[in-house]
N, C-alpha and C positions, 0 to 999 in steps of 0.2 A: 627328748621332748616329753612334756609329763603327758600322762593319757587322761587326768583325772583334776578338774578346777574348781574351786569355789566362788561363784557368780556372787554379788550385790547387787540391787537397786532397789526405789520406791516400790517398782511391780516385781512377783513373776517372770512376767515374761524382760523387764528390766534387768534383770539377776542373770538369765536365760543370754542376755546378750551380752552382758559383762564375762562369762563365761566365753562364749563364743568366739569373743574377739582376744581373750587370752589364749585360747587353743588354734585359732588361726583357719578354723575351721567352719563348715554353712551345719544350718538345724537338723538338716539330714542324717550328718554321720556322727551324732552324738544320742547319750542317754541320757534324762534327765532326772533328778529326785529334790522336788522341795523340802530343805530342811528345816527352814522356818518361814512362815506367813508374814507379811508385811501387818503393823498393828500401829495405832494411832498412841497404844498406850494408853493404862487405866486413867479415865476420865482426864486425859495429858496432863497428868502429872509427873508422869517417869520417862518424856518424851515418844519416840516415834522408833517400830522396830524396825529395820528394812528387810526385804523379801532375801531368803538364802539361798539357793541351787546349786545343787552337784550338779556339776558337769563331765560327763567321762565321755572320751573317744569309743564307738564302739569296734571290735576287735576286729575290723575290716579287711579282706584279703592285700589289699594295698599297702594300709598299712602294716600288715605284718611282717609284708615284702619288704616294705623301708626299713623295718627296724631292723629284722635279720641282716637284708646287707648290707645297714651303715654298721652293724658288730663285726662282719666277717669282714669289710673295706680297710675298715679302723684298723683292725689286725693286722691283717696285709701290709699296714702303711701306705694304701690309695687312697689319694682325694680323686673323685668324681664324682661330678650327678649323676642323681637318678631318675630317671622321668618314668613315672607308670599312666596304664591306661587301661581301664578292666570294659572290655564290651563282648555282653554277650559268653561269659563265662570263661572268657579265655583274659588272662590278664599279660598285657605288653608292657614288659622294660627294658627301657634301654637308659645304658650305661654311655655318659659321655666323661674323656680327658684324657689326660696325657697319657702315650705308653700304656693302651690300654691291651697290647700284645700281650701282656704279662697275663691277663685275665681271659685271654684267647687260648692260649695255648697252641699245641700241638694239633694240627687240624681239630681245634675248636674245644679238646677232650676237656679242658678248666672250664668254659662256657658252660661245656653241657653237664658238668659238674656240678658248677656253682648254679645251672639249672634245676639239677634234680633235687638238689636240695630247699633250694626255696619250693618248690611242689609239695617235699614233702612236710616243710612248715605250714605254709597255708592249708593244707587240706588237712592238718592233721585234725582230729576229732570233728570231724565236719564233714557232713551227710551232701552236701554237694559241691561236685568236685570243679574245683578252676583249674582251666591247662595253664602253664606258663611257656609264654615264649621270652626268654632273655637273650640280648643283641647287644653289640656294641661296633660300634664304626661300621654299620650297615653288613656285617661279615655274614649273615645268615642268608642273604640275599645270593652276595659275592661264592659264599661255596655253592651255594646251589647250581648258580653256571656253571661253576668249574666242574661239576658233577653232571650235569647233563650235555658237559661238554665231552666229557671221559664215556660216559654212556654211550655217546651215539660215534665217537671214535672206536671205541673197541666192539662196536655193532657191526661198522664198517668193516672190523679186522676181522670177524668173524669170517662175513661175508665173502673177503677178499682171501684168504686163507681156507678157509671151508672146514673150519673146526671150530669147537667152545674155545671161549674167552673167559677167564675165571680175573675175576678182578679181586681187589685186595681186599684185606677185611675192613669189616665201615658198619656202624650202629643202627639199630633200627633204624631212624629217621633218614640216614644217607643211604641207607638203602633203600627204601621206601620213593625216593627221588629219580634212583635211577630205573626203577620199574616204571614207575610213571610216565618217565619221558618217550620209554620203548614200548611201552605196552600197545602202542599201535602201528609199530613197525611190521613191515609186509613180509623182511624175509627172516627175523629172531624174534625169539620169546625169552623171557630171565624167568629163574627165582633162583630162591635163597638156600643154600647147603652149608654143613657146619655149625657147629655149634658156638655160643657166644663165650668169650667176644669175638671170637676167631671165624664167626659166619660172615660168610662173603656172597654177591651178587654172581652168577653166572649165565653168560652168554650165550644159547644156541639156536644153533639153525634150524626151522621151521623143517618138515617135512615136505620136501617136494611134490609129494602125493595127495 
């Protein structure tokens, strides 16, 4: 997609729109520079100029998202949509089509890959920072349960055993899920030991006392 058009018409803001509707885009998310004024021409003898406008996309957290991952998609040889949605500083994309396990991974490890990476596109040389959440086939959702399913199972084990429960190793964010769901359990408390990647969630019993 070109980021950058050249508008015509009789006006300005004419030029402005011929521009706009090449880029596919609203007045918001562009910049503009008139390169030449609309003119009637010296006493109409040499006709009539029309108004000139650049048009350029401006470097938008969205779009930088699109364009990093229609290069890294394209590579891969995946067709799917992208749908983004930036509110509030946090920008959502999700991925829709076919086989899109392949972009999942291994409990999610390509996701949150191909997460980090656009983070660190967008925010690069840019004073405020956007989180990204990246999804596809509703799976961030889906591990989440599975994770506060396993949380309050081996809370149970705890309990019913009467020893820590040391659960497997899991990334900041899956860790961070399973403290959440226990952290107001009456008879364990978690945190985190180990060093990454290899830091894991652990289980124990509250003090009787």
């Amino acid at each position: 997609m070109n980021k950058t058009v050249t508008g015509t018409g009789k006006t300005v803001e004419d030029a402005i729109n011929h521009g706009l509707q090449q880029l596919g885009v609203t007045k918001e998310q562009v910049e503009t520079k008139v390169l030449q004024v609309p003119d009637s021409g010296l006493m109409k003898l040499f006709g009539k100029k029309e108004a000139i406008v650049e048009v350029a996309l401006i470097n938008n957290p969205e779009q930088r998202a699109l364009d990093f991952l229609n290069d890294v998609l394209n590579a891969m040889k995946i067709h799917c949509k992208i749908h983004t949605r930036l509110e509030d500083k946090v920008l959502f994309i999700d991925l829709e089509g076919n086989d899109m396990g392949v972009l999942i991974g291994r409990r999610g490890q390509t996701l949150d890959s191909l997460q980090y990476l656009v983070s660190l596109v967008i925010n690069r040389q840019h004073e405020e920072y956007v989180r990204v959440i990246l999804d596809t086939e509703n799976y961030r959702a889906k591990r989440e349960k599975t994770l506060e399913d396993l949380g309050e199972k081996m809370a149970n084990k705890a309990v019913y055993y009467h020893k820590k429960m040391l659960l497997e190793p899991m990334n900041p964010s899956e860790r961070r899920v399973i403290h959440a769901k226990l952290q107001n359990h009456d008879k364990v408390f978690t945190f985190s030991e180990g060093e990454e990647p290899y830091r894991r969630v652990v289980i124990q019993l509250k003090d009787k006392n």
